[in-house]
Structure formats: structure tokens, C-alpha cells
N, C-alpha and C positions, 0 to 999 in steps of 0.2 A: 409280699412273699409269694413262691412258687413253688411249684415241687412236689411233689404228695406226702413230703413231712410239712406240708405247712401249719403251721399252728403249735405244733410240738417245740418245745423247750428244752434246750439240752446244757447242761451246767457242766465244761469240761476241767479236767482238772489233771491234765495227762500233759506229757513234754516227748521230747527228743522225736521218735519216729511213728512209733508204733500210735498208741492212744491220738496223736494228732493227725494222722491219716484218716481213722476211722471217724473222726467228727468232722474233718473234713469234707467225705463224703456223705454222712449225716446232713452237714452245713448244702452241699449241694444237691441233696433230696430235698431241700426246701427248707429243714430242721432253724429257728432261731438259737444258734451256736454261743454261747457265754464262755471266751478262753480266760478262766483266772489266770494269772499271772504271781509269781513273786518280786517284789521289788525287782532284785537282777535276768528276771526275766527267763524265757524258754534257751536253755543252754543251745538248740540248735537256731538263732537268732546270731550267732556269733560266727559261724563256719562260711566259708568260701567267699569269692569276692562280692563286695557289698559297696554300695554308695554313701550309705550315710549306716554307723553303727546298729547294730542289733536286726537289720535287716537284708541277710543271708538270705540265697538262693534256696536251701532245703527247707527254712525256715517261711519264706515264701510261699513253694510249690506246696507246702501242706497244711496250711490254716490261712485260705482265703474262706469267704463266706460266714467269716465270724468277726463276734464284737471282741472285744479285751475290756479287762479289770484287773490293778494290780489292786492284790490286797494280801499284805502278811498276818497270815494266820495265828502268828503269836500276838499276835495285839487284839485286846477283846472288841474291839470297836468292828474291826475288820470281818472279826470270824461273826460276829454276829449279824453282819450286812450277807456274808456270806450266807448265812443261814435264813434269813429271810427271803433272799434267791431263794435256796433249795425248795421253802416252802409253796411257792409257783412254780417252781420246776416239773419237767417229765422224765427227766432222766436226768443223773447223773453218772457221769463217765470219770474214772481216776485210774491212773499208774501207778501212783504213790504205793508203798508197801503194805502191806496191810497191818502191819504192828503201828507204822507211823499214823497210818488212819485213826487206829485206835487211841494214840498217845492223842491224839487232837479233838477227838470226839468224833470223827466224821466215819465211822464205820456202819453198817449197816443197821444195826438195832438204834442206834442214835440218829441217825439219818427218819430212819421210818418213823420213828417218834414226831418226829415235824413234818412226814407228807408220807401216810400210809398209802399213797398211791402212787409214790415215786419207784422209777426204773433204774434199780441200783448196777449199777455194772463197774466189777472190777476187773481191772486185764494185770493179771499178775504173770511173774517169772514160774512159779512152780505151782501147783493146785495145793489146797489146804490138807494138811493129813499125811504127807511125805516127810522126808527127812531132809529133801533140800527146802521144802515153802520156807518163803521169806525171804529167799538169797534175791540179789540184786543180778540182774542178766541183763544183757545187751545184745544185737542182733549177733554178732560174733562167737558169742556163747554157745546160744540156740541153736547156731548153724552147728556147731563142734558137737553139742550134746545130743542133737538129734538123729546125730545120723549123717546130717547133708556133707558135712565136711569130708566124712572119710568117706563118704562114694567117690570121692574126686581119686583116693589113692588106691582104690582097686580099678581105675582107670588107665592114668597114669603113673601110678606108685609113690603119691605124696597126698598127704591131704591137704586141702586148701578153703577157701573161701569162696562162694559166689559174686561176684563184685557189684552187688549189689545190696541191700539191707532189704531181701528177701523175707525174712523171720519174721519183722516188724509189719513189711507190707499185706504177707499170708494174714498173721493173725490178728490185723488192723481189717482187713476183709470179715475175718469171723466175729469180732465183736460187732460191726454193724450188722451183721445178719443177725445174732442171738438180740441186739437189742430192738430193733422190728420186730423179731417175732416173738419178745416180752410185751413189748406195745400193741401188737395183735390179738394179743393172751388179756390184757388189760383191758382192752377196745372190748373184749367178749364177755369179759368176767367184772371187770371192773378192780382187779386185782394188782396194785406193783410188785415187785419179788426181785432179789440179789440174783446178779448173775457174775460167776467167775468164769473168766478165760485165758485160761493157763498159757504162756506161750509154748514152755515143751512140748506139754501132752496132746497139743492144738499140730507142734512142728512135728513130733514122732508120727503120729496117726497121718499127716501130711505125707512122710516121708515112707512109709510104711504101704502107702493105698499103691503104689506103683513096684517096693521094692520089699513084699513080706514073700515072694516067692514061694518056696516049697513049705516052709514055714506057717504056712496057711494053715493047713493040713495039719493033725494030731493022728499017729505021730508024723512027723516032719517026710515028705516026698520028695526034698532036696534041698538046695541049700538059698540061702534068701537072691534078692536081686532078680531085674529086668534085666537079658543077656545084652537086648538089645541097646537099653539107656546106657549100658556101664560098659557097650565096645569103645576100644580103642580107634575105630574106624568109622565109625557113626557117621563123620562129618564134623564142617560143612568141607565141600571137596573144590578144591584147585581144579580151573579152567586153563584154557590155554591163556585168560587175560584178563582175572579174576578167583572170586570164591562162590558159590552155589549153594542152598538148604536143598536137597532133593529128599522125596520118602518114597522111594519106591518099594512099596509096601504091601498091595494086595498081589493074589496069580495073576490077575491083568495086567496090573504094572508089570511086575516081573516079567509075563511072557510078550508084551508091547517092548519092554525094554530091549530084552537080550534078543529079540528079532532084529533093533534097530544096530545093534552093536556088529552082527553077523557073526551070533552066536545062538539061533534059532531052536537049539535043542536043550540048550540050557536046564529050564522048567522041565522036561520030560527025561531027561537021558543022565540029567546029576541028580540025585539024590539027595543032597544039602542045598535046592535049591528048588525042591518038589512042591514044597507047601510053607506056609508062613510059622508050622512052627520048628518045620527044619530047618528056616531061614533064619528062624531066631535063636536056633543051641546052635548056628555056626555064622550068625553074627559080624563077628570078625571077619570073614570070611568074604560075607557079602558084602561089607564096608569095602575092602581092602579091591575088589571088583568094581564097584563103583566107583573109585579113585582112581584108578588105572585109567577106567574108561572116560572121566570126565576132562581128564587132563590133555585128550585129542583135540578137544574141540573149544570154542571160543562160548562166554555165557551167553552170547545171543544166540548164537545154534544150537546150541542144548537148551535154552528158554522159549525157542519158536517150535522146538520137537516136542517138547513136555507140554506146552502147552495144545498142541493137535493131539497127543497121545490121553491129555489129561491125566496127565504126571503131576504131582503135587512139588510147585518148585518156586524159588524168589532169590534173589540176589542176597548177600550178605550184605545190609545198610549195617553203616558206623553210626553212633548218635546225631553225629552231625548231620548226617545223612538224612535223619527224619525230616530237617527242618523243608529238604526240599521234595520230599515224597509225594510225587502225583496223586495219589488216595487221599492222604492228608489235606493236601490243597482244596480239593475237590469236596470234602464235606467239610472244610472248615474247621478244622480241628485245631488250630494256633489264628490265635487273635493279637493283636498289641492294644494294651489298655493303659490307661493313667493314672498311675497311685499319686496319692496328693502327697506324700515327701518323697517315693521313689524314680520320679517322671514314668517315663513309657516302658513297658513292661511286656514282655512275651507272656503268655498263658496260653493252656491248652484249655478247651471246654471240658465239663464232664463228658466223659466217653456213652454217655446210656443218653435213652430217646425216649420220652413219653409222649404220647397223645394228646393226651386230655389235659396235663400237672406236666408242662413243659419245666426242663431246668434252666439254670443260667448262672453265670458270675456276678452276685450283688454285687459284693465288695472286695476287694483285694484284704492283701492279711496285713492284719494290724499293727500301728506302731505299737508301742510297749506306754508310752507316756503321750500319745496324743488325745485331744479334747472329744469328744463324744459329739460326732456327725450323726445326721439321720442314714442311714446306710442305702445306697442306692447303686446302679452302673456304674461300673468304673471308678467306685469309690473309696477308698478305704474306712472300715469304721473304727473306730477307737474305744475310750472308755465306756463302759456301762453305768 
């Protein structure tokens, strides 16, 4: 093992997106990753195209570097192997609802009873103490309840979804942070301790650090929302033979800019155009100018100007597009590896860089019913 969780034991007990992202990057801090399984397995093992049953692309991308165990929890034989894991364990990681925890035994005060020094962490749908805990949510939910859905319809006047499973990814982030720095807390004290991480109140406070506006303020200065996140004009903006990200953002930019347009007085002689945060109550305004202007010229010519100007600027890639990204290529960021029932496999490395506790891909993600390998490169591992 590698990584600067080496050594640490992580007993996961999470499905679909959320909970299996965060031990996933556990599993690639170095973390030895234990995915229980149910008999029929992680419901996102069944989505998009696959070669051989129950191993799906999302199901894939988000629990390599871990072992598998199916084992149903209604059968005492099961829960008790279960349980003797836990008692080596350093952490345990669950989705499950917390009432079902409890029908099963596996809540926290029962947990601790078998390893007072385990890292309990639950990622729940709502925090304990409201009137929604306990509801069952999905990234779709979160996005609707937190806020993120309806910024879309003070944009363009409909709310929508991110097209991505955003919710699950943010607060798949927050639970590996709180569970580090319960193992850091434990590292010092020698202490375990429950930890809950609510997805709402994880996605509100999310959605809230950019868009609590005048709302800040007791009483209220004005009304919520970034002028600038929620123009209609924002971008990314049409080239004469393409699309374009541009932030022309500081007075530099701004006054570098509108000199190159042969519009030199811009910054000094308009007024909604003076300082960034006149740029920002009219917004709109400066969107709808940058659009205009970018539409003259071709993306390479606005890409070799922003860049002598140091204008912050990039092409619009499509997903496809990453596969062939000169950056990408250049540090290696997709590799093709060998799962021993999937064959050859695209994978991205972990994104992060250590020193000293290099990471890497043990093993590819597990079959559901396959035999128990020593887990190694390019390997997949199986049963525990």
C-alpha cells in the first residue's frame, strides 16, 4: 500500500454516488477500502453500457481501489463476520438511513460497543433533529432543495438540473475531509467519534457561500444572489468559428480589453464600467459587450490576444474533447489498464500529487462475485 492513508481501514457500506466517491478517494489516499455489497449488489453497477453484467461505467469510475464482500445482513452469520471486520476497522463509512442502521444494529452506540475507537461516519439525506431526517434524497432532490435548481430559473426562467450529479460529488468531498480530520483528532487523542454529513445542509451552505448576497447582512442590504453568476450573459461567448470561457474581470483586464476593441475610454468615461462592482450590478450589460465583441473574430485570435494581454481564457472542450487535451496527455492523466473480467479499461489517475506517500491505481473496481486476488496494479480485487 501507498498513499498517506496507508494502514487505515475503511469498512464502506454506501451505494449509488455519493458515499462511493468519498471511499473512493479514501481508497486512493492509500485507505485499505472494504465495499460490502448485498447479494444484488451496488444499484449503480447496472447503468450505462457494460460488457459483462453489473459492471457499468459509473459504477466503475467510483469504487476502484477497493476490495468487495457480499454479505446479507439479515442472516446472522453474515452480520457477524460483518462485525468482526468492524472490530479491526478505522472507520466506518454508511448511506444507509439511520433508522435502518438502527433496525440492524449498526448504529453508532452499537458500533462503538465493538471498537471504541472506530471513525463512525454517517452521510445522511437531512441532519438529525429536523422534520425532514430520515427522508431518502438523491442527487436530484438536493439540487431542487438547495437552492441550485432554481438559480437556473432566475437565469433563464425555468429551473433545471446541473447535468451532472453535482450534490453527491460536493458532499462525497465533505465526508473525506470530516473523516481525516476525525482520524487526526484520534491520531492526537486517541479518541473515535460519530460523524454526520447531511447532504442539504452540506448543499445550502454550498449554495449560499456564493449566493447569500445582501442577505448577509441583519437586516438584509439587498436581495440574495451573485449579479454576475446569475447574468444571462455570462457566457461562454460565440467566436466567429467556435465558443470561448473568457473572465475579463479585474480594471486591467477591462481597460487591456476595451483598448483592443477601439473602445479605449470605456473604463474611464462609462460609468457601469468604472470599477468591478459597477461591472457587477450591470452585469448583463457587460456580458452582452463581450458577446458582441467576441463574435468578430476567430478563437485563435482572441486566444493569442488574451493570452499576451493575460486575459484569463480557454476554448469550450466537449467530454470528448478531454480525451484528447494536450495538458492531459502531458501529465498523464488517462491511462489504459486491465481488469481481469472487464479487459482494457480507460482510467484517469487521482488528480492530487504527494512527495513522499505517492498515490496510484491498485486495483480496478470489483466484480460483485469474484474470488479474492491479492490486489495489486492493474488488478481487480474481489471478495474479502
Amino acid at each position: 500500500m501507498s498513499g498517506p492513508l496507508a494502514g487505515i481501514t475503511v469498512i464502506d457500506l454506501t451505494t449509488v454516488i455519493m458515499g462511493p466517491s468519498a471511499t473512493q478517494i479514501l481508497g486512493d489516499l492509500g485507505a485499505d477500502v472494504i465495499k460490502v455489497e448485498s447479494p444484488s449488489g451496488d444499484s449503480m453497477r447496472n447503468i450505462g453500457p457494460m460488457r459483462n453484467p453489473g459492471m457499468g461505467p459509473l459504477f466503475l469510475q467510483a469504487n476502484r481501489n477497493k476490495r468487495s464482500v457480499v454479505l446479507d445482513l439479515k442472516v446472522t452469520s453474515d452480520m457477524e463476520r460483518l462485525q468482526g471486520m468492524l472490530r479491526e476497522a478505522d472507520v466506518l463509512v454508511s448511506n444507509i438511513r439511520p433508522q435502518a442502521m438502527e433496525r440492524l444494529g449498526l448504529d453508532y452506540p452499537c458500533v462503538e460497543k465493538l471498537n471504541p475507537g472506530i471513525i463512525y461516519c454517517a452521510a445522511v439525506g437531512y441532519g438529525a433533529g429536523g422534520p425532514y431526517s430520515g427522508a431518502a434524497v438523491y442527487d436530484d432532490l438536493m439540487q431542487a432543495a438547495s437552492g441550485l435548481a432554481g438559480m437556473f430559473e432566475r437565469v433563464d426562467g425555468k429551473p433545471r438540473y446541473a447535468p451532472l450529479n453535482i450534490c453527491d460529488r460536493v458532499v462525497g468531498l465533505y465526508t473525506t475531509i470530516a473523516i481525516q480530520a476525525a482520524l487526526l483528532h484520534r491520531e492526537k487523542t486517541g479518541e473515535g467519534q460519530e460523524i454526520e454529513v447531511p447532504m442539504f445542509e452540506t448543499m445550502v451552505q454550498f449554495v449560499l457561500a456564493d449566493h447569500m448576497g445582501g442577505k448577509a447582512f441583519v437586516p438584509p442590504l439587498g436581495e440574495t444572489g451573485y449579479l454576475r453568476l446569475l447574468s444571462r450573459s455570462r457566457g461562454p461567448y460565440a467566436t466567429r468559428d467556435g465558443y470561448l470561457s473568457v473572465v475579463v474581470y479585474t480594471d486591467t483586464h477591462w481597460r487591456k480589453f476595451s483598448q483592443a476593441v477601439g473602445r479605449p475610454g470605456l473604463t474611464t468615461d462609462d460609468p457601469r464600467f468604472a470599477s468591478m462592482q459597477s461591472r457587477t450590478i450591470h452585469a448583463e450589460l457587460a456580458g452582452q459587450l463581450l458577446a458582441e465583441e467576441l463574435a468578430k473574430k476567430t478563437s485563435g485570435e482572441w486566444l493569442a490576444f488574451f493570452d499576451e494581454a493575460d486575459i484569463p481564457a480557454c476554448r469550450v472542450n466537449s467530454v470528448d474533447d478531454l480525451f484528447d487535451d494536450p495538458h492531459l496527455a502531458a501529465v498523464d492523466f488517462f491511462s489504459e489498464l486491465d481488469h481481469p473480467s472487464e479487459g482494457k479499461l480507460k482510467v484517469t489517475r487521482p488528480p492530487l500529487r504527494f512527495s513522499r506517500t505517492p498515490l496510484e491505481v491498485r486495483c480496478l473496481a470489483p466484480k460483485l462475485d469474484a474470488a479474492a486476488p491479492t490486489p495489486g496494479p492493474q488488478q481487480s480485487s474481489g471478495s474479502v
